[in-house]
C-alpha positions in Angstrom: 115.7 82.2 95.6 117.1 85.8 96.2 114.2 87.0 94.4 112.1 85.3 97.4 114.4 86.5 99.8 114.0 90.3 98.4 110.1 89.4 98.7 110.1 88.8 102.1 112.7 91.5 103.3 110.7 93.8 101.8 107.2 92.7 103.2 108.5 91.8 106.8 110.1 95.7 106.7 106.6 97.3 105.5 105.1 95.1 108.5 106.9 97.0 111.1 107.0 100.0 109.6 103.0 99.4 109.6 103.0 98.6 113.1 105.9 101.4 114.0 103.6 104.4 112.5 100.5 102.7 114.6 98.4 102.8 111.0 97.3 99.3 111.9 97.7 97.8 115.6 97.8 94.5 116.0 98.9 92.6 119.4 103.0 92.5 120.0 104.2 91.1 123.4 107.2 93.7 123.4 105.8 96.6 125.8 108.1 99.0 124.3 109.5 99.3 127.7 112.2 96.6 128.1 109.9 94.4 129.3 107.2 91.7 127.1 104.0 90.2 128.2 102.5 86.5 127.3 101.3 85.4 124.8 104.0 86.0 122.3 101.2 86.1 119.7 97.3 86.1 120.7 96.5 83.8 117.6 96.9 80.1 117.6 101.0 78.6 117.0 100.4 75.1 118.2 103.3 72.7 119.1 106.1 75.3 119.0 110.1 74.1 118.2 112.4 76.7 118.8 116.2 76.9 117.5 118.6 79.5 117.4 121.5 79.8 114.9 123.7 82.4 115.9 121.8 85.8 117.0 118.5 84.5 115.1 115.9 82.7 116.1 113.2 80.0 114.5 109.8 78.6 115.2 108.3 76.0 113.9 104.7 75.2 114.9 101.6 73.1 113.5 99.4 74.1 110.9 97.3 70.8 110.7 94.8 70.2 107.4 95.3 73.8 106.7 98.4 75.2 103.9 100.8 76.7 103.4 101.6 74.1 105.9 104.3 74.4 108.9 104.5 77.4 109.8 107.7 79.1 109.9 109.2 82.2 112.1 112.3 84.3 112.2 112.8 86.8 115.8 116.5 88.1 116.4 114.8 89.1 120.1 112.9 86.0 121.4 109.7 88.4 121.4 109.1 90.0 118.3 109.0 88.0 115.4 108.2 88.1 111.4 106.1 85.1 109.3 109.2 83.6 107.1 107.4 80.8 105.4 106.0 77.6 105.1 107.8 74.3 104.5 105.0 73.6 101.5 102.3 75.1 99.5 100.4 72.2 98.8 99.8 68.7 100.2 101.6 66.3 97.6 100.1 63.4 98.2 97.3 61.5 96.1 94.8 61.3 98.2 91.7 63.1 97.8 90.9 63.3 101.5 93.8 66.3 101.5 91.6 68.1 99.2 88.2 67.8 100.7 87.1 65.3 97.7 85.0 62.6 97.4 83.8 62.9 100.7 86.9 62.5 102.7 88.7 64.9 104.8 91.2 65.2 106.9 89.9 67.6 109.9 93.0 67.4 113.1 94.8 65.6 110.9 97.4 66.5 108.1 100.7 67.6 109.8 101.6 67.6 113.6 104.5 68.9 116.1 107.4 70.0 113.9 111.0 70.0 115.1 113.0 72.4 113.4 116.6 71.8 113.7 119.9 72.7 112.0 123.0 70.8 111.1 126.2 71.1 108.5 124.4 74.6 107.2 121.0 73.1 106.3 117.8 73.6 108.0 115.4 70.8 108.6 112.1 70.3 109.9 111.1 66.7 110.9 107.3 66.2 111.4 104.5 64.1 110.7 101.6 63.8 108.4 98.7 61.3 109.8 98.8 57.9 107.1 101.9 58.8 106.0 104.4 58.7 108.0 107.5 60.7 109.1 108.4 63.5 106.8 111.5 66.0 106.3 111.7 69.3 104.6 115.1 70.4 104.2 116.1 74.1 103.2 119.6 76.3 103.2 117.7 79.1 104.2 114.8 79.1 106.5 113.3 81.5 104.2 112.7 78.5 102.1 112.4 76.9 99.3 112.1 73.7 101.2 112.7 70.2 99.7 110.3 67.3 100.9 111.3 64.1 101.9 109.2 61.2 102.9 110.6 59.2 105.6 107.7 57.1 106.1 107.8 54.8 109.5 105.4 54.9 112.2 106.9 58.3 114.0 105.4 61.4 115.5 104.9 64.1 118.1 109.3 63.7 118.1 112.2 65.4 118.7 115.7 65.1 116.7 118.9 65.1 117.5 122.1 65.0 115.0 125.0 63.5 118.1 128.6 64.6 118.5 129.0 61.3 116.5 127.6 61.7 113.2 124.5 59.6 114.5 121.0 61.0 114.2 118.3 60.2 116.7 114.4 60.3 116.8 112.8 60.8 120.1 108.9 59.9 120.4 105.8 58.3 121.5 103.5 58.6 124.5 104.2 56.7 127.9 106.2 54.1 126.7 109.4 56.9 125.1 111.1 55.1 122.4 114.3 55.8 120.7 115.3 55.3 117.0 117.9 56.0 114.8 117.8 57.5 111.6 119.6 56.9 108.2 122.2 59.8 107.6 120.5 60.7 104.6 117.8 60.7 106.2 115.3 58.6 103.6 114.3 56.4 106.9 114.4 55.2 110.4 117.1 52.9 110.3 115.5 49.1 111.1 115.8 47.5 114.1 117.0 50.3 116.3 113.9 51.5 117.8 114.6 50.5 121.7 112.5 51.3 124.6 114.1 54.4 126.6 111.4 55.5 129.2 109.2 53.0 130.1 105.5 53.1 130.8 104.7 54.1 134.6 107.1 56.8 134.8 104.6 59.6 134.3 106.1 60.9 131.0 103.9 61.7 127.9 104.7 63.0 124.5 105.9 65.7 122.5 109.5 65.4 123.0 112.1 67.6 122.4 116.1 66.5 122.8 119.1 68.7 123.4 122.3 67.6 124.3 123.6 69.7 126.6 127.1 69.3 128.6 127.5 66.2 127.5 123.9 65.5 129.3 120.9 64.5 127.0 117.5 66.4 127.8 114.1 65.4 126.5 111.4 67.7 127.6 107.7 66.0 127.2 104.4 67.2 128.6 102.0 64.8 129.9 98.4 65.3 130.3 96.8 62.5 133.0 95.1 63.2 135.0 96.5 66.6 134.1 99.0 69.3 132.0 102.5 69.0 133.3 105.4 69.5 131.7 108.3 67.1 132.4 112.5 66.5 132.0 114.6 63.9 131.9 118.1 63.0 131.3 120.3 60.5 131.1 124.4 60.7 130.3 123.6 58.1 127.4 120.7 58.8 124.8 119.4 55.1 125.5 119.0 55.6 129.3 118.5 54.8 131.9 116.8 58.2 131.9 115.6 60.0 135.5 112.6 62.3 135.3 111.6 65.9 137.2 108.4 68.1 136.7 109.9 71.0 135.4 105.8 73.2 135.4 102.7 72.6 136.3 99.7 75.0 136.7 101.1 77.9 135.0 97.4 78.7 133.8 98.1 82.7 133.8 94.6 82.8 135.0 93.3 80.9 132.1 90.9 78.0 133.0 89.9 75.5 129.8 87.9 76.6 127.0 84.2 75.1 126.8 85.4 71.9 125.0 82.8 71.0 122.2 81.4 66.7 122.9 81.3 65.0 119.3 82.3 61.4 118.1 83.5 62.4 114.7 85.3 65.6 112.9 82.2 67.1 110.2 79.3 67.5 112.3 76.0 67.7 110.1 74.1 70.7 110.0 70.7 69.6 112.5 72.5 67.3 114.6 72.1 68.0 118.2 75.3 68.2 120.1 76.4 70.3 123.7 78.8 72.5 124.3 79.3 71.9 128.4 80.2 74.6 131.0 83.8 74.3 132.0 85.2 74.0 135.1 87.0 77.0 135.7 88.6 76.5 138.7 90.5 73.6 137.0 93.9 73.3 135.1 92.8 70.8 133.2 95.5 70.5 130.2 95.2 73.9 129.7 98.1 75.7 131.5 102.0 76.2 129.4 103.1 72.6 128.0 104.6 71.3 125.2 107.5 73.2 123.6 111.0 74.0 123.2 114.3 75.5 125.3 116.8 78.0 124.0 119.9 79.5 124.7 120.8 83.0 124.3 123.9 83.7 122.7 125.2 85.5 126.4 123.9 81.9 128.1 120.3 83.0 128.9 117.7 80.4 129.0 114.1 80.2 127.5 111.6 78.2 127.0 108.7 79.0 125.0 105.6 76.7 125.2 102.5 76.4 124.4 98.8 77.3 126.2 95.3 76.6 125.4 93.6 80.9 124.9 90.0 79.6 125.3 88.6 79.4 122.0 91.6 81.1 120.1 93.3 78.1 120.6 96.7 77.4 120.9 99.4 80.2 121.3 102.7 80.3 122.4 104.3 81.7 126.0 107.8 82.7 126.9 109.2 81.5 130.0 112.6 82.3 131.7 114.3 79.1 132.7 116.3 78.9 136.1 119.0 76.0 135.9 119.0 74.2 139.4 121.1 71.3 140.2 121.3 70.8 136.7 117.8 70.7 135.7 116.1 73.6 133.2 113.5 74.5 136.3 110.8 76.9 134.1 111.0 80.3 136.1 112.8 82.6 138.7 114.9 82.0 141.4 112.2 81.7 144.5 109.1 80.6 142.3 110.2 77.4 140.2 108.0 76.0 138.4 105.7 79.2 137.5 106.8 82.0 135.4 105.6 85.2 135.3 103.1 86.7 132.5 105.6 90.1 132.1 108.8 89.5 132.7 112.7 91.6 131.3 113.1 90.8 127.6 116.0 88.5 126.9 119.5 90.0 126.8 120.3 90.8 123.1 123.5 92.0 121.2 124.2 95.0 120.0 123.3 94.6 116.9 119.8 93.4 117.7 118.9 95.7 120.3 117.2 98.1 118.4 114.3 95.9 117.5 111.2 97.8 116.7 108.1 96.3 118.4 106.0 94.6 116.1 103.5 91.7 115.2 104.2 88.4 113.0 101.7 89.4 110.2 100.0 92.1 108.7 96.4 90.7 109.0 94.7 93.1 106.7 94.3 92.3 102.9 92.7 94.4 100.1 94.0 91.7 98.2 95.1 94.4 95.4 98.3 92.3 95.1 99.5 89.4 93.0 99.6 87.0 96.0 97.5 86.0 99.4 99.4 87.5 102.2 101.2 84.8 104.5 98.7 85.0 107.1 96.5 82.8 104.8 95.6 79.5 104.7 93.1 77.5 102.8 90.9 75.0 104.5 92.5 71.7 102.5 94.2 71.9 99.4 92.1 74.3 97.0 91.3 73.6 93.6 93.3 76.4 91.9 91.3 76.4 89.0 88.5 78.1 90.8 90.1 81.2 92.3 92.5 83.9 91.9 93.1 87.7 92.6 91.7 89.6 89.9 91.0 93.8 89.5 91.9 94.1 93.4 89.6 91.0 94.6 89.5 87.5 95.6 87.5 85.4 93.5 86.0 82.7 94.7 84.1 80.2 91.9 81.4 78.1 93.5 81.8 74.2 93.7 79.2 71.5 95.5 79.0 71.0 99.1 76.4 70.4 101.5 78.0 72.8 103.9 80.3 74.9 105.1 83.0 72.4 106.4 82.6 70.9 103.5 83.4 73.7 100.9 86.3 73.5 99.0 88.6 76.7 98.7 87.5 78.3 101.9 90.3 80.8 103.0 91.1 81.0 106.5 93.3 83.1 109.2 93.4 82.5 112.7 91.3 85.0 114.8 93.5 87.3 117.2 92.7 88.2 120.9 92.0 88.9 123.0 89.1 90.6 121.3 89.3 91.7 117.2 86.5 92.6 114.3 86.8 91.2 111.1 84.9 93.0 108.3 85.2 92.6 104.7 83.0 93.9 101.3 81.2 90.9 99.6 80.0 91.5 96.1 77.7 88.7 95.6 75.9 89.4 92.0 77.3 87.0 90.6 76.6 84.3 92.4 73.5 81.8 90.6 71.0 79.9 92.3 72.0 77.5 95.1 75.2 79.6 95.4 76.3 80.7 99.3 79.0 82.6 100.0 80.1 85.1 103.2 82.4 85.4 106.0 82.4 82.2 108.4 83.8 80.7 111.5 85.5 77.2 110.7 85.5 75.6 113.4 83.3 72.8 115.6 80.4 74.1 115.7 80.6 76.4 112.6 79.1 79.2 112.0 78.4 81.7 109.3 76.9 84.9 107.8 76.3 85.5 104.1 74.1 85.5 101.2 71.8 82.7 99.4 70.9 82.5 96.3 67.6 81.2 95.9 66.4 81.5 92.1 66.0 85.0 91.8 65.6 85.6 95.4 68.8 87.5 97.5 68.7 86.6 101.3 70.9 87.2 103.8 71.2 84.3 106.1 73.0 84.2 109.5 73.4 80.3 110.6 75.1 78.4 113.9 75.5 75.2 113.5 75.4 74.6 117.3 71.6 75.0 117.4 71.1 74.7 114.2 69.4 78.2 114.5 69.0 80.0 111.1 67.8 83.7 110.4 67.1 84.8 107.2 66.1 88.1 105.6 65.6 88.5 102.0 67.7 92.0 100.6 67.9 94.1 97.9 71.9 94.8 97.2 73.5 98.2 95.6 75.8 97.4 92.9 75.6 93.3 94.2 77.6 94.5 97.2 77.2 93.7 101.0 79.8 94.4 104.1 80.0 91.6 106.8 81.7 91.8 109.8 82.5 88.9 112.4 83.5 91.0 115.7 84.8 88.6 118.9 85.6 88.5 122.5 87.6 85.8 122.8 88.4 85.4 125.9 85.4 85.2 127.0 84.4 82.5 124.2 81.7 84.7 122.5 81.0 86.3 118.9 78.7 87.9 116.7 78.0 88.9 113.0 76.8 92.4 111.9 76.2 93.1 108.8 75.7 96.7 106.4 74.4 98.1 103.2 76.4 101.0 103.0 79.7 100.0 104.6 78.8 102.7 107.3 75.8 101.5 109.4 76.2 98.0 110.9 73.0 96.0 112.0 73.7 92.9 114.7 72.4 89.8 113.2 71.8 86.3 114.9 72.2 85.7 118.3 75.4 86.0 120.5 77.5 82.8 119.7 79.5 80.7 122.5 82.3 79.9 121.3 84.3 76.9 122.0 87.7 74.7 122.0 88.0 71.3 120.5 89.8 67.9 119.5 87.6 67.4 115.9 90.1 69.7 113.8 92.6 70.7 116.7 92.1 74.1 115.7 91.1 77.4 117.5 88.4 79.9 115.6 89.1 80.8 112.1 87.6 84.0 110.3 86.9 82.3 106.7 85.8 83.6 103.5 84.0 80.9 101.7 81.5 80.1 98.2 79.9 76.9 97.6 76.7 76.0 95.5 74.4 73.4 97.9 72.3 72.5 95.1 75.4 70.1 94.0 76.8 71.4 90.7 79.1 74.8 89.5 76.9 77.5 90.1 78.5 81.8 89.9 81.5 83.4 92.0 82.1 85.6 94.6 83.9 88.7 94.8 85.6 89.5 97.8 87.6 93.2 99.1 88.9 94.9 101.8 89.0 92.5 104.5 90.2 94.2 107.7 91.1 93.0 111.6 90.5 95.5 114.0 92.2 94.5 117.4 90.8 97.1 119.5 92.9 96.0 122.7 96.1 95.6 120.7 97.2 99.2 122.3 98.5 98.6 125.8 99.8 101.8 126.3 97.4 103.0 128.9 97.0 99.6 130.4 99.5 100.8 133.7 97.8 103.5 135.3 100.8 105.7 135.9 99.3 109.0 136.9 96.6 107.8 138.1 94.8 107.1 141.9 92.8 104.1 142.1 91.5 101.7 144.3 92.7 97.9 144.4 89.9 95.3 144.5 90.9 91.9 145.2 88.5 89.4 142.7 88.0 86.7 145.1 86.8 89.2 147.6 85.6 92.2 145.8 87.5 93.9 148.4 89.6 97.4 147.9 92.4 97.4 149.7 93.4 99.3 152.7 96.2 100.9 154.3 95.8 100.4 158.3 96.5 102.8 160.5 97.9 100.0 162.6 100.4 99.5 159.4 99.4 96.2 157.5 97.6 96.0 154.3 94.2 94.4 154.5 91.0 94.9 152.8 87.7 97.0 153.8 84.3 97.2 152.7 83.2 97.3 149.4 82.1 100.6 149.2 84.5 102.2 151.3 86.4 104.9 149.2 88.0 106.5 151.8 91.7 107.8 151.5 93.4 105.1 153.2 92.2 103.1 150.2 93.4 105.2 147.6 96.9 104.1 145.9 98.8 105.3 143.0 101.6 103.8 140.9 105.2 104.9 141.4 107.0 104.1 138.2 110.7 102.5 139.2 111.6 101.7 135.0 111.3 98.9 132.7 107.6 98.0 133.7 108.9 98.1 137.8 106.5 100.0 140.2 106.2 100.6 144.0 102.7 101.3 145.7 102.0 104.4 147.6 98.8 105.0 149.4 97.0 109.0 149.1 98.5 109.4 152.7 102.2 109.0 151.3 103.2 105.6 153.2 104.6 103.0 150.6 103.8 98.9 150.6 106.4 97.1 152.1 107.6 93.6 152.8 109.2 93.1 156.1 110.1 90.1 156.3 109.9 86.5 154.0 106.5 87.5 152.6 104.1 85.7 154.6 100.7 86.7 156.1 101.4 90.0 158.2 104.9 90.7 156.3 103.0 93.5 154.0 103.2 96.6 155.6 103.3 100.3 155.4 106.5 102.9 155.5 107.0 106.0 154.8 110.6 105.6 154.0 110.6 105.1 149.9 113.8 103.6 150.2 112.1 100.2 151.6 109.1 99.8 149.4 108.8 96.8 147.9 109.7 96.8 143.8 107.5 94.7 141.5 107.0 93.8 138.1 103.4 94.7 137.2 101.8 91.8 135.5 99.0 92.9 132.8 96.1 91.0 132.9 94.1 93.4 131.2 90.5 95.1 131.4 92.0 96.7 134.7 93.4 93.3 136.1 97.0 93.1 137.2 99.1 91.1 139.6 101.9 92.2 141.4 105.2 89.8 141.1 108.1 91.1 143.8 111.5 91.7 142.0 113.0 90.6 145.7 111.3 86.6 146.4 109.6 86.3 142.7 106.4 86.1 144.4 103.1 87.5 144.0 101.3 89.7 146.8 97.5 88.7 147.6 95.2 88.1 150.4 93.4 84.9 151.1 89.2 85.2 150.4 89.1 82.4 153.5 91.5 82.9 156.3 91.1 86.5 157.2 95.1 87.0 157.3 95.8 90.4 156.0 97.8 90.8 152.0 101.3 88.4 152.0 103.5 88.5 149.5 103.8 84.5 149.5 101.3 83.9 146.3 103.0 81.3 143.2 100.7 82.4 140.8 96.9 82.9 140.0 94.5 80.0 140.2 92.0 79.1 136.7 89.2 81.2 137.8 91.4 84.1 138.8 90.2 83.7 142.9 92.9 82.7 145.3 93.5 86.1 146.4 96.6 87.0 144.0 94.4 88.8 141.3 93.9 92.2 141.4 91.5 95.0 139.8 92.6 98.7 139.9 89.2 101.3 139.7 
């Protein structure tokens, strides 16, 4: 074990030190500036638990059909955090459908909503794995190695709780929240105690979480009819009677719902017909912050940190000040409960955690020149570990049958980052024998691919999208067997493309422009893969695979405030700069009026703070509680109005005041000048409160 714990010291220190000398950028929420910005990670973490022990921190989230499985991470900040490990390698049961054999899988399915807690110096994450019941892993370091336990009983989607008492407690299911205790040694519910806590009709859901907190117990839950919502209740005994707040609701950050893909099933065959509809996106839908844990800071801070649906990333993981009122954990600030801001003040740290360097969770990149995967990896199923390994600085991948892509055993898979990334990597396909197709895919419903066939003697390089079933193929002559492919995505904007090149150099688009999509048939967000399989149905060659590379080309934020700069603020439900009145209110003027009443620059007031000042030197102001008229002009700096700039990137910002906790905007209907009386943004960014600087 301390071998393992020298391991991963010494890879979580080469990560930042990556990151530190900017030789590879990848998204960090930490600003560098005192100040973070959701989401903690732009990659999917779905059901997050968070614990603290001490001045560290741990997250546990969902990994699904996919191992490593449960994904574990370490932060001493709340906002920077390192990949520590997974609870297991390997599914361990039997069953073939864990392994993608004999025509069984187990797409959305495998292991759900850990709850990672920690009790008499161990560390234990309770979870569930669909057919199978209630599982434990149990570690003395969170580093691992983790001991399995099968609990069996019909449990999931819980939260855990050891009591002052020595009792231990399961909370869980949907509607109807039921209570059971657990054996101390924690082989199995104990018989006969599930009860009946929350009944149906109160408007609580699933996903619980229990805390006991002065001598109060809390469940948060999140509920999803006829929309997300995130709820608390508490009781002063953990069997009830139980009373029940909405602690958020439509904390969106400007995200509508991804384009949710319509299929009965999990493994759609290639040349079935099947939609992808147009979203709503003026709606919440069940898209907005739900479903996760609270914290404490050790100085009495508290956090929560739950999870949001990114469009067609998936899910990811937002941090959210919590504001304690009349006993309840209200999510956000003082003035605005309920919402919480996108860029907000780190948490207060001790001293000896202060000096955090910024960095991401993994180092994305592999050249797989090592003896081991990185941790970012994950193979689709169990793989067959007879048919690949790392050998002369590649990833060799044998070929096995399968009739597609979701179907291929030992595909490797990482979650794609966002907001936009490239994925390239080398493919040296002469090896691969006839019926043999290997590349660089999407896994995911639809799939989608690019790669080479081998057909007899003939080499083609086919692009495929399963949503169409569109296919474009072009036969090739390879140097040396080798071929770069490259996967490049927008994903915010749910779209994607494959180029490919023959030198490594020159990249060529191929196949059309792909809309991507969200969706409930493997619960899972895109995934770059790297896949071999032999369609003809027997062994065929291998694959060689090198120097796979994420590009995150908006992973700098640096420039993304634009101190220095004179700009003009367009309002996106009006597309509407700004102006500074003569008459001393803020309003907005025709589009393509660039006089110097509508020119503003940034002045910077520390830790991600700014005031407004128009060319003529007056300075935004709020005179009174922030409602239509209240935003006005002065030329005394002394009473312009401090806020925390809000990054919503590609020149999109809001303003939050530092004084209510409120945003300024302008209604597109009314024809009332800017207030400063705004919760938050709507879905579709268009209620007046998001803003464009030009």
């Amino acid at each position: 074990m301390k071998l393992n714990r020298l391991v991963a010291s010494v890879v979580i220190c080469l990560a930042a030190l990556t990151a530190a000398v900017g030789q590879t950028r990848s998204w960090t929420a930490d600003n560098g500036n005192g100040t973070f910005t959701n989401p903690l990670f732009y990659d999917e973490f779905s059901d997050p638990d968070i614990l603290r022990v001490g001045d560290d921190y741990y997250l546990a989230g969902t990994t699904m059909h996919t191992v490593p499985g449960v994904n574990i991470l370490h932060s001493r900040d709340l906002v920077n955090w390192e990949q520590w490990s997974y609870c297991f390698d390997r599914f361990d049961f039997a069953d073939p459908a864990f392994s993608l054999k004999d025509g069984r899988e187990v797409y959305g399915q495998g292991i759900w909503a850990p709850c990672i807690r920690f009790h008499n110096g161990k560390f234990y994450v309770f979870t569930n794995v669909n057919g199978k019941g209630l599982q434990v892993f149990v570690a003395d370091d969170a580093r691992g190695p983790w001991k399995h336990i099968n609990m069996k009983g019909n449990i999931y989607d819980l939260g855990v709780l050891f009591d002052d008492d020595g009792k231990v407690y399961a909370i869980h299911g949907y509607g109807s929240v039921k209570c059971t205790e657990l054996k101390s040694d924690l082989s199995a519910p104990i018989d006969s105690t599930e009860r009946v806590v929350i009944p149906e009709g109160s408007g609580v859901g699933e996903g619980h979480h229990i805390y006991k907190i002065n001598g109060m117990y809390y469940i948060i839950s999140t509920d999803y009819k006829p929309n997300g919502r995130t709820l608390c209740s508490r009781s002063r005994s953990i069997w009830g009677p139980y009373e029940t707040v909405t602690i958020t609701a439509d904390e969106t950050y400007g995200y509508h719902a991804a384009p949710l893909t319509q299929w009965k099933g999990r493994i759609v065959a290639d040349g079935s017909k099947f939609v992808i509809p147009p979203v709503d996106s003026n709606a919440t839908a069940c898209s907005n912050a739900h479903q996760g844990g609270i914290v404490s800071t050790p100085d009495g801070q508290w956090w929560a940190l739950f999870m949001q649906d990114f469009h067609s990333i998936g899910r990811t993981v937002d941090l959210m000040p919590i504001t304690w009122t009349d006993g309840w954990p209200m999510i956000g600030l003082p003035g605005n409960l309920g919402r919480a801001p996108r860029t907000w003040l780190k948490p207060h740290v001790t001293a000896t955690t202060a000096s955090v360097t910024p960095h991401a969770p993994y180092r994305r990149s592999d050249d797989f020149n090592g003896k081991t995967l990185g941790r970012i990896w994950q193979w689709n199923h169990n793989p067959d570990d007879r048919m690949w390994s790392l050998t002369g600085g590649k990833l060799k991948l044998n070929t096995m049958p399968a009739p597609q892509l979701m179907w291929a055993r030992n595909t490797l898979t990482q979650r794609v980052i966002g907001p936009q990334s490239t994925v390239t990597v080398v493919l040296d396909a002469s090896h691969l024998k006839d019926g043999d197709v290997a590349g660089l895919g999407n896994v995911n419903v639809p799939c989608s691919w690019i790669g080479i066939v081998r057909d007899g003697s003939k080499t083609i390089l086919r692009c495929f999208q399963q949503v169409d079933n569109d296919t474009l193929d072009t036969p090739v002559t390879l140097t040396k067997g080798r071929l770069w492919l490259r996967l490049v995505g927008d994903y915010d904007h749910d779209r994607a493309h494959y180029a490919y090149s023959l030198d490594g150099r020159t990249f060529t688009d191929y196949g059309r422009e792909m809309r991507l999509s969200y969706q409930l048939c493997t619960f899972q967000g895109s995934r770059a893969s790297l896949f071999a399989f032999n369609h003809k149905g027997h062994n065929g060659g291998y694959a060689l695979f090198d120097n796979f590379t994420v590009d995150e080309p908006m992973a700098d934020r640096s420039a993304d405030i634009p101190y220095g700069r004179t700009f003009r603020i367009i309002n996106l439900a009006t597309g509407r700069p700004a102006i500074a009145t003569k008459h001393g209110v803020l309003y907005d003027s025709a589009p393509d009026d660039n006089s110097p009443l509508t020119h503003f620059r940034l002045i910077d007031r520390g830790e991600g703070q700014v005031s407004i000042q128009c060319e003529d030197g007056r300075y935004v102001m709020c005179s009174g509680m922030g409602i239509p008229g209240d935003v006005r002009m002065t030329t005394d700096s002394a009473k312009a109005e401090v806020f925390m700039y809000q990054d919503y990137l590609n020149h999109e910002f809001m303003l939050l005041s530092m004084r209510n906790h409120l945003y300024i905007g302008k209604s597109p209907t009314t024809g009332s000048p800017y207030s400063m009386d705004y919760k938050g943004p709507d879905p579709a960014r268009r209620n007046g409160a998001v803003l464009r600087w030009e």
